[in-house]
C-alpha positions in Angstrom: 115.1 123.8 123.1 119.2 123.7 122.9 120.7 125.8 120.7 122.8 124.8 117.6 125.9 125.6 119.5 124.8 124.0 122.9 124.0 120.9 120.7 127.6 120.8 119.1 129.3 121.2 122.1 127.7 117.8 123.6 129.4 115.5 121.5 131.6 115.5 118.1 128.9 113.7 116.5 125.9 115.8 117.1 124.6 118.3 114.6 123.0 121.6 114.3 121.0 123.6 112.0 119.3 126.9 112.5 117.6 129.4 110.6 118.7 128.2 107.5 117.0 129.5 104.4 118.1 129.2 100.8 116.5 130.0 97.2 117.5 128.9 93.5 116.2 132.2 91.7 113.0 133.3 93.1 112.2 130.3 94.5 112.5 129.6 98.4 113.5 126.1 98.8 114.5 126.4 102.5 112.5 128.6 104.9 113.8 129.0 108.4 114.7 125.8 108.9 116.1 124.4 112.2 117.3 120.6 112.9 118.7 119.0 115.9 120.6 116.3 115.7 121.7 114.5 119.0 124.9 112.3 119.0 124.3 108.9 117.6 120.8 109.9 116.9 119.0 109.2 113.5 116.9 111.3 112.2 114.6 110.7 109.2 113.9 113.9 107.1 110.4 113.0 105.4 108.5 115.1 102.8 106.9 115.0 98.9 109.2 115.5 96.3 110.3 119.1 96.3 110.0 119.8 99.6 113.7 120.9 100.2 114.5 117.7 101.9 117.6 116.6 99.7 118.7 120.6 99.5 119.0 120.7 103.3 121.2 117.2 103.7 123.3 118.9 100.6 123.5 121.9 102.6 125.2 119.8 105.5 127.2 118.4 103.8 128.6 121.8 102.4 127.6 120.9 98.1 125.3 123.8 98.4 126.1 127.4 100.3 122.9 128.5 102.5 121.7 132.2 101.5 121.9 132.6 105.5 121.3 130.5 109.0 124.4 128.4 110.4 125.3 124.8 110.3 127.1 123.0 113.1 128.7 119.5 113.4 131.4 118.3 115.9 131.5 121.5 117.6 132.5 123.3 115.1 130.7 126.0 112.6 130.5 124.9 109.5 128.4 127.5 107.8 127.4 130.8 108.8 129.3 133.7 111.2 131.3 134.1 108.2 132.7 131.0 108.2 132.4 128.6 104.9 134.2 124.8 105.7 134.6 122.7 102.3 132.8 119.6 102.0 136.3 117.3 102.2 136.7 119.4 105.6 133.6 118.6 106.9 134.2 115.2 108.2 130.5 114.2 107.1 129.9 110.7 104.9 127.4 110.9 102.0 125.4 108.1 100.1 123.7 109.6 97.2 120.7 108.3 95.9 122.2 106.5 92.7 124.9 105.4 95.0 127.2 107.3 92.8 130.4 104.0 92.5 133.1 104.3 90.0 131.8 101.1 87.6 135.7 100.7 86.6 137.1 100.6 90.1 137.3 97.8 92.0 134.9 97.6 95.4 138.0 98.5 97.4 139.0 101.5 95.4 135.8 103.2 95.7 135.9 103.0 99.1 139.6 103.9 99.6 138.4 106.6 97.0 139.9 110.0 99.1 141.4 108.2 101.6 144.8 108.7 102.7 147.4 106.2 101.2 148.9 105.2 104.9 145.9 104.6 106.5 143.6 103.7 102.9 144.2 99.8 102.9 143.3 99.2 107.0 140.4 101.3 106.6 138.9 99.6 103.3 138.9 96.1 105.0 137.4 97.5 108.4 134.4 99.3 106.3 133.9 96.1 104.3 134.0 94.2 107.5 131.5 96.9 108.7 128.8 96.0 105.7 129.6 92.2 105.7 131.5 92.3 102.3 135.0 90.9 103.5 136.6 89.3 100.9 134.8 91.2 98.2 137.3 94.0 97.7 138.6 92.7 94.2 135.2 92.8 92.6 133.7 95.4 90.2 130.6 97.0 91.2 128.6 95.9 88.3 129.2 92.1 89.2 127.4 92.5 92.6 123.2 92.6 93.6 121.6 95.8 94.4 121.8 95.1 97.9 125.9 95.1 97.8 126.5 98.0 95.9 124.7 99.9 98.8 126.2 98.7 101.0 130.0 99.5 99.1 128.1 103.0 98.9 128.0 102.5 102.7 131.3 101.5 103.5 132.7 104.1 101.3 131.0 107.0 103.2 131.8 105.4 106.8 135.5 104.5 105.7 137.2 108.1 106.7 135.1 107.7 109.7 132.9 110.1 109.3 131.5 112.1 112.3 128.1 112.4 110.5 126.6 110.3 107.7 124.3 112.0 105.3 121.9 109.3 103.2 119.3 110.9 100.7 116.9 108.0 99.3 119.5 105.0 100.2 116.7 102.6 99.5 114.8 103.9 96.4 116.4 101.8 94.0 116.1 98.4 95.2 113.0 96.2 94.7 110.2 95.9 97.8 111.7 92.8 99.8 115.5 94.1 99.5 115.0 97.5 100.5 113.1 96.0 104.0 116.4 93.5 104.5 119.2 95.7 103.9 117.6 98.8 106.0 117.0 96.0 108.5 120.9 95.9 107.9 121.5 99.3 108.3 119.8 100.2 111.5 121.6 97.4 113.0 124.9 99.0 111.5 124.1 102.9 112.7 123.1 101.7 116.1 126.0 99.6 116.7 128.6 102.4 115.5 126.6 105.0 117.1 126.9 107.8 114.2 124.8 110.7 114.0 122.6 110.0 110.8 120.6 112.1 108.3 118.6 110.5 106.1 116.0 111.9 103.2 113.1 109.8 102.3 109.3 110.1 100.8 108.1 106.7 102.7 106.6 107.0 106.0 107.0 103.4 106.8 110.9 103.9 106.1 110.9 107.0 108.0 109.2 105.2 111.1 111.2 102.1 110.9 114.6 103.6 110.6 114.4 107.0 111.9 114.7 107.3 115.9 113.2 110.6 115.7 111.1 112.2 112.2 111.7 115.6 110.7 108.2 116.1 108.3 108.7 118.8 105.4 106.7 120.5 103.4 107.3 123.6 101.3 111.0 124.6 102.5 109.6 124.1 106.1 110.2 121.5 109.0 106.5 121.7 110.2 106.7 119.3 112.9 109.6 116.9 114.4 109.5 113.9 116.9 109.2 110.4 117.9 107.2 108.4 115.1 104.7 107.4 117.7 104.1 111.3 118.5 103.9 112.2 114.9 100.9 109.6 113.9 98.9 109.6 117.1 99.5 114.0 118.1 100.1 115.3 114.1 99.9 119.0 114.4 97.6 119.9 111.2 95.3 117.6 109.0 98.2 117.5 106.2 100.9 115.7 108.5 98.4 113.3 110.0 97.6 112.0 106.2 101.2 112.4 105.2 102.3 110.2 107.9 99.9 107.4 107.8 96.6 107.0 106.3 94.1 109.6 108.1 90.4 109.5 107.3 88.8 113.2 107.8 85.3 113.7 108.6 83.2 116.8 108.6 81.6 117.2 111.8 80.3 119.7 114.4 81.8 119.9 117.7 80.2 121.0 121.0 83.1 120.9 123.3 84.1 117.4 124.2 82.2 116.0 121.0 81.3 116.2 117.9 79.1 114.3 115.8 79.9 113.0 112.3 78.9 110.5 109.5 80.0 107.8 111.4 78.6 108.7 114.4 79.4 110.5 117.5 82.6 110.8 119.3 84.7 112.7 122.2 87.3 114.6 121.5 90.8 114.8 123.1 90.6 118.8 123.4 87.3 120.9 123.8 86.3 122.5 120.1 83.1 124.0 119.0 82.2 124.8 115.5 82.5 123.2 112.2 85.5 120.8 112.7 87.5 118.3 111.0 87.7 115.0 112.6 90.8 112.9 112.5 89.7 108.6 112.3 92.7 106.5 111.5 91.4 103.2 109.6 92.1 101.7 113.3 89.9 103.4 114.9 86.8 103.0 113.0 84.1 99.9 113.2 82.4 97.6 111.0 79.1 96.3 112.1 76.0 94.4 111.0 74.0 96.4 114.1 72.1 99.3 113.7 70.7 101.6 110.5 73.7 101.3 108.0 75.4 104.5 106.9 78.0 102.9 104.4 78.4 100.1 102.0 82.0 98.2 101.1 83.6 99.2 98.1 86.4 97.7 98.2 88.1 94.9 99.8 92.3 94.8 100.3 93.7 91.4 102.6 97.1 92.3 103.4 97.1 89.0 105.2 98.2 90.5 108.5 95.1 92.8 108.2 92.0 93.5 106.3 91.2 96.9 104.9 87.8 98.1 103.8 86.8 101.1 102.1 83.6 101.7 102.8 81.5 104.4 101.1 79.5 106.8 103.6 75.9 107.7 102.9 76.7 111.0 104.3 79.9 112.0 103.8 83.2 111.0 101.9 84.3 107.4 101.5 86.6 106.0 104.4 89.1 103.3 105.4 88.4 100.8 108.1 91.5 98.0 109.1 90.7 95.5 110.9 93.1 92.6 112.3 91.2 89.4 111.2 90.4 87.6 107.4 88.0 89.6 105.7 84.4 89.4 107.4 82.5 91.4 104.6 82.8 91.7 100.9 81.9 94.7 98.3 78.3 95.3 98.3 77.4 95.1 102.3 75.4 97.8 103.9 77.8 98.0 106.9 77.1 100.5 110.0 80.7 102.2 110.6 81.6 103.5 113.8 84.3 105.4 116.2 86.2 103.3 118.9 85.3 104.9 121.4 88.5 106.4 121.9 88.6 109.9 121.9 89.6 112.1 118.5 91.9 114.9 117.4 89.8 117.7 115.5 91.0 120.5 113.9 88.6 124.1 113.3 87.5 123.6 109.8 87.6 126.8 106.9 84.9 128.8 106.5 84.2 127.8 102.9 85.4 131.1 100.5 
């Protein structure tokens, strides 16, 4: 893996982050954390509340000092080696999560907001023109949707032109269909100007959708980092592969390239004996009418591109089967739920005590 140093020196966009560690009394909230950051790549960070997710984007941006590690960005140190660079020195945009806008300045002066005076007025109507708000520069904040006023959060943070953009939660406080149309907006945006992005978020489906590669957290940690599509179908521990997606578990007992469990047998991708835990995304499992049952429906949830059923095992816990069709069964059938076929990650399960 590159270095945080090799990294910077690629490109004035790219970023770098390594060993970074930093506590608020007692309490780690960053633990030896390293991020790479290519240029014009966007990385998601994802994590529950209280992971350190937000504390490492504030540490980029230089509004908190890391007890120790280094930060790069432009090929520069920004942090670390005895070297501290000020947040307005930084060259790195921020949206905050309440999009933090003056509500008695006009749309145009929040984003000239720090700007030089020369340069302030041409680079106000390029950002607006950026976010699709020409013409709006006159208005107050207060007298525009949810949707605009993240956007002017946008433009404000891109106006200096940035050579990184930090965004922690840019979506949390807009209602379900906005927040899918203006991140629809915003990809567009970042992959058009090409700017290395950081964003913080607690929604996989966000994380997937906008991030080009996924940074999962947990406790202070990065615990594993990559492609969405590596992260839900190669997860590295039982915890990521429900955190990214929903992940049914199943007790079973492996015997190299198998293992059988309460929904029957199944191969495994890598050769395991013992007490296991078997990984079944709802995908992967089937409902049938053939054979002894071993569940009945609980519940039924049409999503209307899909059908999900949870289906209560007769050995073992209760489990979530999605199928791509109207809903065949309904609460009450004795179903027979099996594997795919396809073969299963498994993990060595705890001795119990």
């Amino acid at each position: 893996m590159a270095t945080a140093q090799a990294l910077a020196d690629l490109h004035p966009a790219a970023v770098g982050v390594a060993s970074l560690a930093k506590s608020f009394g007692d309490h780690p909230v960053l633990v030896d954390v390293d991020l790479e950051v290519g240029p014009g790549e966007v990385v998601a960070l994802l994590g529950p509340s209280g992971c350190g997710k937000t504390t490492l984007l504030r540490t980029i941006a230089g509004l908190e000092r890391p007890d120790a590690g280094v930060v790069r960005a432009g090929g520069r140190v920004l942090s670390g080696d005895a070297v501290w660079v000020p947040p307005e020195r930084r060259e790195i945009g921020m949206v905050f999560q309440d999009w933090a806008l003056f509500p008695h300045m006009s749309v145009a002066a929040n984003i000239a907001y720090g700007l030089p005076r020369r340069s302030g007025s041409a680079r106000v109507d390029r950002a607006l023109a950026m976010v699709g708000l020409e013409g709006m520069g006159d208005r107050l904040p207060g007298t525009l949707s949810g949707g605009q006023q993240q956007r002017v959060a946008l433009a404000r943070a891109l106006a200096p032109e940035p050579a990184v953009l930090l965004l922690d939660e840019p979506f949390s406080n807009l209602d379900t269909a906005l927040r899918v149309q203006v991140r629809a907006e915003v990809r567009r945006l970042l992959t058009a100007l090409g700017v290395s992005t950081v964003f913080v978020t607690h929604d996989q489906g966000e994380a997937f959708v906008l991030g080009d590669r996924v940074a999962v957290m947990t406790e202070g940690r990065i615990v594993q980092a990559g492609v969405p599509s590596d992260l839900y179908e190669d997860p590295v521990s039982p915890w990521v592969a429900g955190f990214v997606g929903d992940a049914n578990l199943l007790d079973g007992e492996a015997d190299g390239a198998g293992a059988s469990t309460p929904c029957g047998p199944c191969s495994l991708r890598t050769e395991v004996t013992g007490a296991v835990s078997v990984l079944a995304r709802p995908e992967e499992l089937r409902l049938t009418a053939a054979g002894p049952s071993n569940g009945t429906v609980a519940l039924v949830e049409y999503h209307g591109h899909d059908t999900v059923y949870l289906v209560d095992l007769v050995t073992g816990p209760s489990v979530r089967v999605r199928e791509s069709s109207a809903p065949r069964w309904a609460a009450g059938d004795e179903v027979t739920v099996a594997h795919s076929g396809r073969a299963a990650l498994a993990w060595p399960r705890p001795a119990p005590g």
